[in-house]
N, C-alpha and C positions, 0 to 999 in steps of 0.2 A: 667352094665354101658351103654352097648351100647342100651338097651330094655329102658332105664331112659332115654336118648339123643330125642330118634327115636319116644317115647311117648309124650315128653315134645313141641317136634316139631311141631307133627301129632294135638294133641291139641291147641297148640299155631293157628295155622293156621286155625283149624274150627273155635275158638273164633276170630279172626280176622274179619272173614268175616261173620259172624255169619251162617256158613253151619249148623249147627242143631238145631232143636229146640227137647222139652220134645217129645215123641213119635214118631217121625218120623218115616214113612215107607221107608227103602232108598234100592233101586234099584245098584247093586254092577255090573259094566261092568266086567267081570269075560272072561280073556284068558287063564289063566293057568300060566302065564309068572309071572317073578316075581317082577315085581311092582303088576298087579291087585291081588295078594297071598299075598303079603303084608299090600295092602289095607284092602282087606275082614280079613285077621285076626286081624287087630290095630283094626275095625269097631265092629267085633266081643269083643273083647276084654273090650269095651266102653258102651255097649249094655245096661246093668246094668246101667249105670252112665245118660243115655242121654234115657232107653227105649226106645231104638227103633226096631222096626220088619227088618230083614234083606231080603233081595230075591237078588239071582244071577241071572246076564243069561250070556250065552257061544250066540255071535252070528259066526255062521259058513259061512263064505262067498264062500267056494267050488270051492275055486284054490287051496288047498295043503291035497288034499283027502286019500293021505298016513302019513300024518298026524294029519288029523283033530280027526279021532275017536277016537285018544291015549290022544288028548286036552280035546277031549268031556266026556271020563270016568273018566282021573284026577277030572279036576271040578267036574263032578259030585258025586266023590267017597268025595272031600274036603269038599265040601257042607253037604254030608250025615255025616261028623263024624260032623261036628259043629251045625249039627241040620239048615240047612237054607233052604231056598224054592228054588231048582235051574229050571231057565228055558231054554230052547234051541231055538235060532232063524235060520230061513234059510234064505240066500240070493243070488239072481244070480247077483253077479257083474259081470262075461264074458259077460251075456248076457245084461245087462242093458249098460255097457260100450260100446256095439256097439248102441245100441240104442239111448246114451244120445251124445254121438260120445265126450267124456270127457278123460281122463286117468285114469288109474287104479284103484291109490290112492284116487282118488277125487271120483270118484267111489263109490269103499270100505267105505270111512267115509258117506257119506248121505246116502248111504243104511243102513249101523251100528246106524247112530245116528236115524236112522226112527225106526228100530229095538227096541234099547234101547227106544223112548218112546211110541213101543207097547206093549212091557214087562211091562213098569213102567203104564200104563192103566189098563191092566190086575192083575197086584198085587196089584193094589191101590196105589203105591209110590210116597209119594210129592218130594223126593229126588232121583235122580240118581248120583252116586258118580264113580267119572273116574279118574283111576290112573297116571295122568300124574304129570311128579316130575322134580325138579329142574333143569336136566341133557335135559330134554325134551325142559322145559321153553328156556333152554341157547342157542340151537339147534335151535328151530323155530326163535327166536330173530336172530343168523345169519345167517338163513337160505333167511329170507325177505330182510333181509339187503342186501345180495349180489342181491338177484332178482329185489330187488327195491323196496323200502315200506315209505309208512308218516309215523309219529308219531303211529298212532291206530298201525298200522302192527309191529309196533318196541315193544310195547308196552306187545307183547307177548301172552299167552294163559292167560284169566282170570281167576283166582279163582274161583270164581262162576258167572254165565251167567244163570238165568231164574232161576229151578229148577238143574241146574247142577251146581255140587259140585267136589272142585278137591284137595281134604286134603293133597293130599301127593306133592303138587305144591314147598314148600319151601323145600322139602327132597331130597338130592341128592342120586342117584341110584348107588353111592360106601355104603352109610350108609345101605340101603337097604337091598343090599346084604349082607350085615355084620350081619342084625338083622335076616333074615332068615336062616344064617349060624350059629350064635349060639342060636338059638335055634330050631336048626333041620327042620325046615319047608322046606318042598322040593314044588319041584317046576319045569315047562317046559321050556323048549325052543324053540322057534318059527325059524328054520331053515333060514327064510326067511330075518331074522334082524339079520345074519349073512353076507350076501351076499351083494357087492358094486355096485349094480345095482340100487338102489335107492338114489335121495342124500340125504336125511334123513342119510342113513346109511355111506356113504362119509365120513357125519360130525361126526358122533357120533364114526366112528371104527378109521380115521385117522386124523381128523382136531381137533377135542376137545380135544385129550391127548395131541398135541402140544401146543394147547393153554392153557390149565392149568399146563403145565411144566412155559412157561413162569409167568401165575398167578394163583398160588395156591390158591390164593382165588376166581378165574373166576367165579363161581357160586352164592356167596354172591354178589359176585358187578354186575353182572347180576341181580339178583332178586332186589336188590336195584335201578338201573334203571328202570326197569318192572314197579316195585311200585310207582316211580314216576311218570312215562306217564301214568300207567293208571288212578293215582289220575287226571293229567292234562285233561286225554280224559274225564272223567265224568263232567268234570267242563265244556270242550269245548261242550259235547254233552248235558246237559242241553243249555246253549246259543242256540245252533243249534236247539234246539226241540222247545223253546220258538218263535226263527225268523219264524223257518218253519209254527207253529202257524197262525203266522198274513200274511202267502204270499200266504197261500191255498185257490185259489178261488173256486174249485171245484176240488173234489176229488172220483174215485172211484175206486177197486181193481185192474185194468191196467191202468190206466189213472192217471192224478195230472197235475193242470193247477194251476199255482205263478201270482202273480202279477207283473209285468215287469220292472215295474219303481222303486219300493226299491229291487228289486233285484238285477238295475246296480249299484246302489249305495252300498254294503255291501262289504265290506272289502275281500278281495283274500284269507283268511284265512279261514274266516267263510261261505265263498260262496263256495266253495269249498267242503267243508262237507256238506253242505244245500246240494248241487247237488247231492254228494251220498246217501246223506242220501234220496232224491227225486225219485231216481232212484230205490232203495231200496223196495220203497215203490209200484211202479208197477212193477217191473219183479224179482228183486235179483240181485246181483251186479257180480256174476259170471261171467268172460273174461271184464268186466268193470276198466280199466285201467287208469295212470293218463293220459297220452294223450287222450283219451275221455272227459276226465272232463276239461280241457284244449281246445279242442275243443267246447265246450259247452260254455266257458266263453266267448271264439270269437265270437261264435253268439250271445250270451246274448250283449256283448260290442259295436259289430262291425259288427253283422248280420243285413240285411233290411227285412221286413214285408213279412212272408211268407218263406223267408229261411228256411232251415231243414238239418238236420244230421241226420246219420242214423249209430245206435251204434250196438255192437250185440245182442245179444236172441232179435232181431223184436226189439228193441226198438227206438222209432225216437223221436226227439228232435224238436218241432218246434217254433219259433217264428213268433208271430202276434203282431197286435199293441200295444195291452198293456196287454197280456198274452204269457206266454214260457208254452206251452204244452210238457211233457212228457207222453210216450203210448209205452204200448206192448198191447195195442190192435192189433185186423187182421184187416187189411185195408180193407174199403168197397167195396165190390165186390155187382154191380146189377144186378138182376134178370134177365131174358126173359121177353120180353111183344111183343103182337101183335097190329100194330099198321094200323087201313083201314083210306083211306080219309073220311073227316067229321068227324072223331073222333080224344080223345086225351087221354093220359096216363100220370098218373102222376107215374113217376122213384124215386121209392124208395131209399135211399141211394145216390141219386143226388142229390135229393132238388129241382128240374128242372120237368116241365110241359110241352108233347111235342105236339103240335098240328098240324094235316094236313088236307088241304083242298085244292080240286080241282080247277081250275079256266081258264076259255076259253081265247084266244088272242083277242075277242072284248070285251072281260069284263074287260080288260086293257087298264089306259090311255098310259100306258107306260107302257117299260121293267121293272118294280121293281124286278130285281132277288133277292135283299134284300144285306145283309153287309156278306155273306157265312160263317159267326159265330151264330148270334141270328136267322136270318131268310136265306130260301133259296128257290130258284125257280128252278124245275127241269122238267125235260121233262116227263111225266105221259108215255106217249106212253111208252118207254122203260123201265116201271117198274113193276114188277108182284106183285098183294098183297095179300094179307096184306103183309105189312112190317115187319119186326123183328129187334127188338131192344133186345139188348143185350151188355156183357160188352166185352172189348177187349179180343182175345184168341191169344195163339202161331203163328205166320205164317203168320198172317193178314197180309193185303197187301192193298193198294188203291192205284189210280192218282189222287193225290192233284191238285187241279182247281188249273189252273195256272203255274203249275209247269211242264206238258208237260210229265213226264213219271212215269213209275209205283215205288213206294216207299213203304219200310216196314212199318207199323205202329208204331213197335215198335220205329223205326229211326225217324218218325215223331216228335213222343212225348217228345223223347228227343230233337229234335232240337227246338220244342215248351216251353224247359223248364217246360214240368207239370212234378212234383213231383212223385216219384216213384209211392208211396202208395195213389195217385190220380188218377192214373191212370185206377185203377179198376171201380170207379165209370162214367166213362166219358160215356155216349149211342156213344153207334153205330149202326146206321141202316143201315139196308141193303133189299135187293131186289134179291131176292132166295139166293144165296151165295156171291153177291157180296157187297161191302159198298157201299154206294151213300152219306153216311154225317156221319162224326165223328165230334157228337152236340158239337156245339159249339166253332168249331173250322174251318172245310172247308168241300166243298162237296166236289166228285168225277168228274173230267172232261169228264169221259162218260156220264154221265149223264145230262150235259148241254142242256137247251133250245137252238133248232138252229131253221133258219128260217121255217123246215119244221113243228116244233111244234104245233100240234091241242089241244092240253089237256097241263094246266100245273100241278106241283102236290107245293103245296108250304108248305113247312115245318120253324114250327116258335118252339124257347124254348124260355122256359120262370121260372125265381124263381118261386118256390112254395112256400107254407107256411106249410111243413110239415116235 
């Protein structure tokens, strides 16, 4: 009865979503525990019916090394009676987890799920099939809920996502264990999904048996909800994919620039998901929160030309007149150039052309020291050259003309309002170690023309066309 229940299920749910076709080669995420033992033997069991090639892998992530090897010879001994190809992956999440500076969990699954589609490369597998099962589904659904989730996050673990297939999604892990029970199929357990250190585990050892005391059906009206958000998301996420469509004015792997003006006009629903789905598309939405996307919309609504927000992984947000730029690009940082009177450099990543030339006090009808942003007149005498242009670094320091005493640069810049990630490109020249002009903005008050002036040195910027 219970092997007629557990099969009738297991099928109902591939035909749903159409998980298999005639031959498939399907990739089986194999822990030992007993959902993935469940899975690979129903899989097994179907093989005939649907011809398909099977392959396991065991991915080993080497935090529970007194248990891993007892995981690694089950699987692989389960494998060898039923005839499948098992493979074994290694992973350092301790070490990567310091690296990506993430949590454990989040960790462990991107390394696994990179795992699993090296294995399914290597087998040839159009299918990868992962055992997660109704009790899981219920779990994540209130696991988002209490941290905070829209619709998509409410909406659960999908069925199938790309090439991944999740058959055992409509089966709760009481029946499970019932079907591996009577009919002998053994099986491990993972110590770790024991232990209340996780809140995964929270919910699954003390929150979900109260809750299906109250409703013995929790699970059906759960998967019932599921199914309808995620029928809804598909519907919403076509809309979103068709607007995104018509607002890309230009697009490349860190970058995506919308058009500005049907953007303030679309509805708080569908802009909203445009946004993430935007975001999405140059970095990944990881620590991307609704208060960012919230934020986002105030500058979209209520931002001026040139505003910016700055979200995590590098990603900034900017608005211009009739474009909203999103970038995880690295902000331009200029080269070194050397810079003698009578010549000029054109500053890559500025855009800006700078030129300098000498000029005597009768070759002037007058003081023109110029506007000390575009042009500037300074006293030659006191300046060693060639000059060095270069981008801003840690510690800089000047005396902004005018201002009477010595100031950080960094404190400038902000008081000037430039933008963080502008910052990088702005020249600053200087005269052996010191600045004498942060272009385009003020010189250095040492360096001021005074009456004893014989030589001046006169610095002009200018756009480029490059």
């Amino acid at each position: 009865m219970i092997l007629q229940v557990i099969t009738e299920q297991f099928s109902a749910t591939i035909a749903a979503h159409a998980m298999l076709q005639q031959r498939d080669v399907v990739l089986v995420g194999l822990s030992g525990g007993p959902d993935s033992i469940c899975l690979l033997h129903l899989l097994h069991r179907m093989q005939k019916q649907f011809e398909i090639t099977l392959h396991a892998v065991y991915v080993n992530h080497n935090l529970r090394p007194e248990e891993v090897q007892i995981e690694i010879s089950f699987c692989e001994k389960t494998c060898r009676e039923l005839n499948i190809n098992f493979i074994l992956k290694s992973v350092d999440v301790a070490g990567q987890q310091i690296k990506l500076g993430l949590n454990r969990q989040e960790t462990a699954r991107d390394l696994r799920y990179k795992a699993f589609d090296e294995a399914a490369y290597e087998g040839g597998a159009s299918k990868i099939a992962l055992a997660h099962n109704a009790d899981d589904q219920a779990e994540t659904i209130f696991m988002r809920l209490i941290r905070g989730s829209g619709p998509r996050g409410l909406s659960g673990i999908p069925p199938k996502r790309g090439r991944i297939v999740r058959p055992l999604i409509g089966t709760g892990r009481n029946l499970i264990e019932q079907f591996l029970g009577s009919e002998g199929i053994p099986f491990v357990i993972d110590s770790s999904n024991l232990k209340q250190d996780y809140l995964r585990n929270r919910f699954r050892l003390s929150l979900m048996p109260e809750l299906k005391k109250m409703n013995p059906n929790l699970l059906n009206t759960i998967m019932t909800t599921a199914s309808i958000l995620q029928e809804e998301e598909r519907y919403l996420e076509i809309i979103v994919t068709k607007t995104l469509m018509k607002l890309i004015s230009r697009k490349t792997p860190h970058r995506i620039e919308l058009f500005l003006s049907p953007l303030e006009k679309l509805e708080l629903v569908i802009l909203r998901r445009l946004l993430r789905r935007a975001i999405g598309e140059t970095e990944g939405l990881r620590s991307i929160s609704f208060p960012h996307i919230e934020d986002m919309i105030v500058l979209i609504r209520s931002g001026r030309p040139g505003d910016r927000i700055y979200l995590p992984n590098g990603i900034r947000v900017i608005k211009e007149y009739s474009i909203l730029t999103i970038t995880a690009e690295e902000p331009v940082r200029i080269a070194d150039y050397l810079l003698s009177p009578g010549d000029e450099v054109a500053v890559v990543g500025a855009g800006v052309v700078i030129r300098a030339s000498l000029e005597n006090r009768h070759e002037l009808l007058e003081m023109q020291e110029g506007d000390g942003k575009s042009s500037v007149l300074l006293d030659a005498g006191t300046l060693t050259f060639p000059l060095m242009i270069r981008a801003r670094r840690c510690g800089d320091f000047f005396y902004p003309r005018g201002f009477g005493k010595r100031k950080k640069l960094q404190d400038y810049l902000v008081d000037e309002k430039v933008p963080r990630d502008e910052r990088g490109k702005i020249p600053i020249l200087l005269s052996d170690n010191d600045i004498i002009w942060v272009a385009g903005y003020r010189s250095d008050e040492r360096f001021r023309p005074s009456a004893d002036t014989k030589k001046y040195l006169r610095l002009v910027i200018v756009q480029g066309k490059f």
